[in-house]
C-alpha positions in Angstrom: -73.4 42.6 -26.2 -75.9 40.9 -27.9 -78.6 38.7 -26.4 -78.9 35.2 -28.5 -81.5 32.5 -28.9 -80.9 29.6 -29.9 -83.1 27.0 -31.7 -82.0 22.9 -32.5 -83.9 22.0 -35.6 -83.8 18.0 -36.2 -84.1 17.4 -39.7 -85.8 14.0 -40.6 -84.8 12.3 -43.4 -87.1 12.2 -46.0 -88.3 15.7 -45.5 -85.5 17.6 -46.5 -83.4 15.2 -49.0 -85.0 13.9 -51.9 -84.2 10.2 -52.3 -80.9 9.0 -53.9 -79.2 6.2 -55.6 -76.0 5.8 -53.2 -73.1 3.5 -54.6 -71.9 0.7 -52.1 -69.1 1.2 -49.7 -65.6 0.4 -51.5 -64.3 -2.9 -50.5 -60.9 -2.6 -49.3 -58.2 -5.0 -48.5 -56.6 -2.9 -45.6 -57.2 -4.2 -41.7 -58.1 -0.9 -40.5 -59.5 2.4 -43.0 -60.9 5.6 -42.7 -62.1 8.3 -45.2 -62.1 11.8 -43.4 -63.4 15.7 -45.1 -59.9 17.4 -43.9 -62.3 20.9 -43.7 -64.8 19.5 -41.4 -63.6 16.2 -40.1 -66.5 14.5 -41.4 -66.1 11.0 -41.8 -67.1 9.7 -45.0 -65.6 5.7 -44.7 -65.1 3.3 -41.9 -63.4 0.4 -41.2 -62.4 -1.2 -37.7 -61.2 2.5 -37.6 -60.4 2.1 -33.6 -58.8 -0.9 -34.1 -55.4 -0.4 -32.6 -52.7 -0.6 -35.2 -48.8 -0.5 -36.1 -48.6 2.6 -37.9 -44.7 2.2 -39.0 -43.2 5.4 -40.8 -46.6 6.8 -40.7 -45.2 7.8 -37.3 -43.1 10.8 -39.2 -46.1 12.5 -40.0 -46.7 13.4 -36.0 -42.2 14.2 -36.0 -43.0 16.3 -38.6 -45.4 18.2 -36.9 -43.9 18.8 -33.7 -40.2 19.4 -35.8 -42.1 22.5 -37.5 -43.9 23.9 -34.6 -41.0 23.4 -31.6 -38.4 24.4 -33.9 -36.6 26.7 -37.0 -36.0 24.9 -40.4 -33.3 27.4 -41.0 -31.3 25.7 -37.8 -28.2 24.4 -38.8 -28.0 20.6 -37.1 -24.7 18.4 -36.1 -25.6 15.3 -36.5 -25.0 12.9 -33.5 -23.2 9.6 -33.1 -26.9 8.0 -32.4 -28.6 9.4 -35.5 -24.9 9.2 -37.8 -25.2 5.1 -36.7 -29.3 3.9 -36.7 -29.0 2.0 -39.7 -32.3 0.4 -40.2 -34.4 0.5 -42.9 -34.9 3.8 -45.1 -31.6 6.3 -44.3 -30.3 8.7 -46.3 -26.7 7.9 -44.4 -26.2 10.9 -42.7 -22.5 10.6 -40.8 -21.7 11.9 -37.4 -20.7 15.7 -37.1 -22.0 16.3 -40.5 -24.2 19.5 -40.8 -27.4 19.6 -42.5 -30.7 22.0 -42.1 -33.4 20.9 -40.0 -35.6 22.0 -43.3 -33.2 19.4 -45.4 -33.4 16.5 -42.2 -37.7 17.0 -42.1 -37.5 16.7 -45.9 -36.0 13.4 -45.9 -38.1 12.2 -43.5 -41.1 12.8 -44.9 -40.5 12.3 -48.8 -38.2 9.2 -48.6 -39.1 8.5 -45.2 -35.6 8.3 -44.0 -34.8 7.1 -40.3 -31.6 8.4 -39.4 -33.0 12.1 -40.2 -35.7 11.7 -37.3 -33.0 10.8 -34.6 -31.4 14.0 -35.3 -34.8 16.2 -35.6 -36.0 14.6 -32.6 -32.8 15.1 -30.9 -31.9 19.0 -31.8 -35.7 20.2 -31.4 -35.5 18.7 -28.0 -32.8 20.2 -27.0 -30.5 16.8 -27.3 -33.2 15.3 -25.6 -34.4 12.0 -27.8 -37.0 11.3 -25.5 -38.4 14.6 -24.5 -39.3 15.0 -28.0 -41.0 11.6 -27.9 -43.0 12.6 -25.3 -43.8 16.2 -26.8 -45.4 13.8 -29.6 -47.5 12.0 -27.3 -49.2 15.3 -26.2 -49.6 16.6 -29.2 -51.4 13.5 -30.3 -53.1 13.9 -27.3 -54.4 17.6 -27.9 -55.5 16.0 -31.0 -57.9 14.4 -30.1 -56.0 10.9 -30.8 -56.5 9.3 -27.6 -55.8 5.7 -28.2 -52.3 6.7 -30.1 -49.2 6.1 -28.1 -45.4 7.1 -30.0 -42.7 5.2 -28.8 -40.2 6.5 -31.6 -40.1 8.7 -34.3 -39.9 6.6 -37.2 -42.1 4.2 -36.6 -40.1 0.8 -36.2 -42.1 -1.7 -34.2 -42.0 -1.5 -30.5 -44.6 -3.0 -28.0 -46.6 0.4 -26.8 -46.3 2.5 -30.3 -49.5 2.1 -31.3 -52.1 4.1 -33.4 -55.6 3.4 -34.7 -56.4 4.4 -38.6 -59.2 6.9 -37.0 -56.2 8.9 -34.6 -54.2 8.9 -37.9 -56.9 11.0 -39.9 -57.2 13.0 -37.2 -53.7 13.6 -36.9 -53.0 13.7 -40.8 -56.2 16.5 -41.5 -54.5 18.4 -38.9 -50.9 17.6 -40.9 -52.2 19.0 -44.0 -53.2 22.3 -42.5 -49.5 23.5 -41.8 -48.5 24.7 -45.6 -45.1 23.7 -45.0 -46.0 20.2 -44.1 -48.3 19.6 -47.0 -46.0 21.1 -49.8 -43.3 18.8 -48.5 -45.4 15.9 -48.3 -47.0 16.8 -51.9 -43.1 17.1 -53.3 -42.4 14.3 -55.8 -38.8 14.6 -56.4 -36.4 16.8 -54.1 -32.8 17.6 -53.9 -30.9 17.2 -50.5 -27.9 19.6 -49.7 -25.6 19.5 -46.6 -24.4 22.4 -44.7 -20.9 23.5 -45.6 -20.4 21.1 -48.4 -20.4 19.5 -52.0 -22.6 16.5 -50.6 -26.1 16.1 -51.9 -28.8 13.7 -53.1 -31.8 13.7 -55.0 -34.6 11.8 -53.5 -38.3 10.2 -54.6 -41.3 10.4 -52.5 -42.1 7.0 -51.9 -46.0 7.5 -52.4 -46.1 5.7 -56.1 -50.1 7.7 -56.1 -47.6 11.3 -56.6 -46.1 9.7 -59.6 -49.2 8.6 -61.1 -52.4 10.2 -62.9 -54.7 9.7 -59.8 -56.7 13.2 -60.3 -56.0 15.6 -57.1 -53.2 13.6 -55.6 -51.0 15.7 -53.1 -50.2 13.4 -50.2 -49.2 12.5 -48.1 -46.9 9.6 -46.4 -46.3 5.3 -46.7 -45.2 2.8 -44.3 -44.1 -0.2 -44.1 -42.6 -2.6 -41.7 -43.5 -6.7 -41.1 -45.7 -5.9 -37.9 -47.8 -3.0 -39.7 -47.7 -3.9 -43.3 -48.3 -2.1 -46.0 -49.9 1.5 -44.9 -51.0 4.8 -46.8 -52.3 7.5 -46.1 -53.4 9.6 -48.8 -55.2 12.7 -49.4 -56.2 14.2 -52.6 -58.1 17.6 -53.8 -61.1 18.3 -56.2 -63.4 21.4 -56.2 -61.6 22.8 -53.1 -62.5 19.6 -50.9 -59.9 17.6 -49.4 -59.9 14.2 -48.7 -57.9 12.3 -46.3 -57.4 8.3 -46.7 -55.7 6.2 -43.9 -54.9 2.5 -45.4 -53.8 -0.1 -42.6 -52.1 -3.5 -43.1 -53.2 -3.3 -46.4 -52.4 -6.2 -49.6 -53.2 -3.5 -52.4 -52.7 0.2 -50.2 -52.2 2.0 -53.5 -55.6 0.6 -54.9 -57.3 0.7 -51.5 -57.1 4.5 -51.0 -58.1 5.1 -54.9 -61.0 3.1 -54.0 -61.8 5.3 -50.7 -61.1 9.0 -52.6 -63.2 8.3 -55.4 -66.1 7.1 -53.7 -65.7 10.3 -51.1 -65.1 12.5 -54.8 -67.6 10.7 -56.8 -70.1 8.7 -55.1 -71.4 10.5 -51.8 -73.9 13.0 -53.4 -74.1 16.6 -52.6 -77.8 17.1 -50.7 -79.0 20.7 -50.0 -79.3 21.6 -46.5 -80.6 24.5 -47.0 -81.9 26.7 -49.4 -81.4 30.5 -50.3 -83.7 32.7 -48.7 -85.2 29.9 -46.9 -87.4 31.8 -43.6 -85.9 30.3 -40.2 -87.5 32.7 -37.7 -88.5 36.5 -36.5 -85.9 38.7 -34.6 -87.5 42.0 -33.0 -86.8 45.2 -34.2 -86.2 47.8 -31.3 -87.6 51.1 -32.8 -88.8 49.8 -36.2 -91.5 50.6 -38.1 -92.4 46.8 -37.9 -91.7 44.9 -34.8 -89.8 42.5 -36.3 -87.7 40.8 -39.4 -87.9 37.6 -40.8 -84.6 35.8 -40.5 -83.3 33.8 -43.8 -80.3 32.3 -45.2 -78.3 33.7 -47.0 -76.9 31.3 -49.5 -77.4 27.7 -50.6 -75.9 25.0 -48.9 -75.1 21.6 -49.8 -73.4 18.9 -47.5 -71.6 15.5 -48.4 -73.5 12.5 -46.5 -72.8 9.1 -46.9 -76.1 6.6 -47.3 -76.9 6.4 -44.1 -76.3 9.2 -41.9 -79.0 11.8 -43.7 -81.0 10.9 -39.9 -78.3 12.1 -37.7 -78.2 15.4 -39.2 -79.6 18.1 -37.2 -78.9 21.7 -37.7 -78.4 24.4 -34.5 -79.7 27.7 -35.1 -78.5 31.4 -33.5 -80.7 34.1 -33.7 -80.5 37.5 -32.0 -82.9 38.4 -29.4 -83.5 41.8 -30.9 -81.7 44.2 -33.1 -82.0 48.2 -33.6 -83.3 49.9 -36.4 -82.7 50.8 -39.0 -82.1 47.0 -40.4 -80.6 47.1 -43.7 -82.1 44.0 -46.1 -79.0 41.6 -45.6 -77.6 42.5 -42.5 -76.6 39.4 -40.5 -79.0 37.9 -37.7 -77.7 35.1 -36.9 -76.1 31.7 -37.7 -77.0 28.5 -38.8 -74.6 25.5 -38.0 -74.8 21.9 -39.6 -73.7 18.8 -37.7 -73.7 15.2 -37.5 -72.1 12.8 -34.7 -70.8 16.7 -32.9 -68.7 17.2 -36.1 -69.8 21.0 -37.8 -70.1 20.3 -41.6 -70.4 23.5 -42.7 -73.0 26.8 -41.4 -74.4 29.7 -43.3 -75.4 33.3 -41.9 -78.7 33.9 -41.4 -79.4 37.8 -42.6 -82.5 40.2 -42.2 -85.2 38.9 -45.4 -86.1 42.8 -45.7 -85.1 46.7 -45.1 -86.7 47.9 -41.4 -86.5 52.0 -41.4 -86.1 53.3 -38.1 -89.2 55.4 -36.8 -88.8 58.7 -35.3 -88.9 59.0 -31.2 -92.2 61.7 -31.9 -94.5 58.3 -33.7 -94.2 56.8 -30.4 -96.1 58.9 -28.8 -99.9 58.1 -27.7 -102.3 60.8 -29.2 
């Protein structure tokens, strides 16, 4: 195994990042708001973001996730008295011993954020357990990081410990929108709902008006709305390969709120280069070299996203190896360099041997 070294560089601002003209902060009407890099978790956009929060039918997101990692979308579920008669709000009026995928059920949750549907998820992934599954949601959240989040339900109606905070929700959203399955559902504009065994079905519209616009990138991800939580959003959108993740709380304009908060996160934040290509970060030793050692440098260009502001608290971790053997090859990988602000990895960048290193014959070593 190899032996590693490892150096913490502080950058200071100023040094580094040449001086830009950053646009204000977006002014919002939500409560609560956060703007979060799905890739790295980096958060771009803050608002009273532990604040805690109804989160309404933005509840479905975390039903979603446990529905598609406890159980099979090809399942074939009989729907129950209790689901076949909750009645409130959205529904898509699913009636008692009916049969209908768990796939077709998680659909109508998510796009037209139907109740009903999440009585019967919650109730055949836990094993006709209601609340089990209500408590599998809890952990997950927890595991999430999204410790001041507590589920009472699993679509979101007001009750007095279901409680979230717009910060839990990006966490929990960014790690939504890596399932696939999750995010082409939550991206679907228009979908057509069949039941098991039967002529019934119904074509339903996401109710995210931002997927029926021209907003560029859109594709997600879920709305809520009740008279305790308000109007909520959360949002995502991609450009360039970089996602972006919007969480709009108790909001008077939601629609408008997270168009303000992905285009300042799209357009506004300026790309800074943390490093440059070739840029020398150190000397590893060459065991059996015909130089003792190799300059270590990076191997590509990297630039970061940082809001105004936070260019001080990034710092940069470096891995080197103690030594390598020869013969180096120009190239060949050395070690690692990691970018980070507030413990969140932006991004890192190998760092590879700056030249070749031949090997020298066992007979050179020897004294004359």
């Amino acid at each position: 195994m190899k032996h590693l070294r490892i150096i913490i560089l502080f950058i200071v601002a100023g040094l580094l990042f040449p001086t830009y003209a950053y646009a204000a902060s977006p002014r919002v009407t939500a409560d609560a708001a956060v703007l979060m890099d799905v890739e790295t978790g980096q958060v771009l956009y803050a608002r009273k973001e532990t604040d805690h929060k109804d989160p309404a039918s933005l509840t479905k997101i975390m039903t979603a996730i446990v529905a598609l990692e406890a159980g099979n979308l090809d399942d074939v579920v009989t729907i129950s008295k209790r689901a076949a008669y909750f009645a409130r709000g959205s529904i898509i009026d699913i009636h008692k011993d009916e049969q209908i995928t768990l796939e077709n059920l998680l659909r109508a949750a998510l796009i037209m954020s139907a109740n009903d549907t999440t009585i019967a998820i919650a109730e055949h992934v836990g094993g006709g357990n209601y609340e089990r599954f209500v408590q599998w949601m809890n952990i997950k959240a927890k595991l999430l990081g999204a410790k001041d989040t507590r589920f009472e339900n699993t679509h979101g109606f007001t009750a007095p410990n279901h409680k979230t905070t717009a910060y839990d929700l990006a966490l929990i959203a960014r790690y939504a929108l890596k399932n696939p399955t999750l995010a082409e559902i939550v991206s679907t504009r228009k979908a057509t709902i069949r039941w098991h065994n039967s002529d019934r079905e119904v074509t339903i519209n996401n109710t995210n008006r931002l997927l029926r616009g021209n907003y560029v990138g859109i594709d997600g991800v879920k709305t809520g709305t009740t008279s305790a939580a308000g109007h909520c959003l959360i949002a995502s959108a991609t450009r360039d390969g970089r996602q972006l993740v919007a969480v709009i709380l108790h909001s008077d304009a939601r629609y408008q709120d997270a168009k303000k908060l992905l285009t300042y996160g799209f357009e506004e934040i300026p790309a800074v280069t943390a490093a440059t290509l070739n840029q020398e970060l150190g000397q590893v030793q060459v065991t059996g070299g015909w130089e003792p050692d190799v300059a270590a440098v990076v191997q590509e260009t990297v630039e970061l996203h940082i809001p105004e502001g936070q260019e001080q608290n990034l710092r940069t971790r470096i891995w080197l190896d103690r030594s390598v053997e020869s013969p180096v090859e120009q190239g060949q990988v050395v070690g690692r360099m990691d970018f980070i602000i507030d413990n969140v990895r932006l991004g890192s960048t190998l760092l590879v041997a700056a030249t070749a290193v031949a090997h020298k014959p066992w007979y050179r070593h020897l004294v004359p």
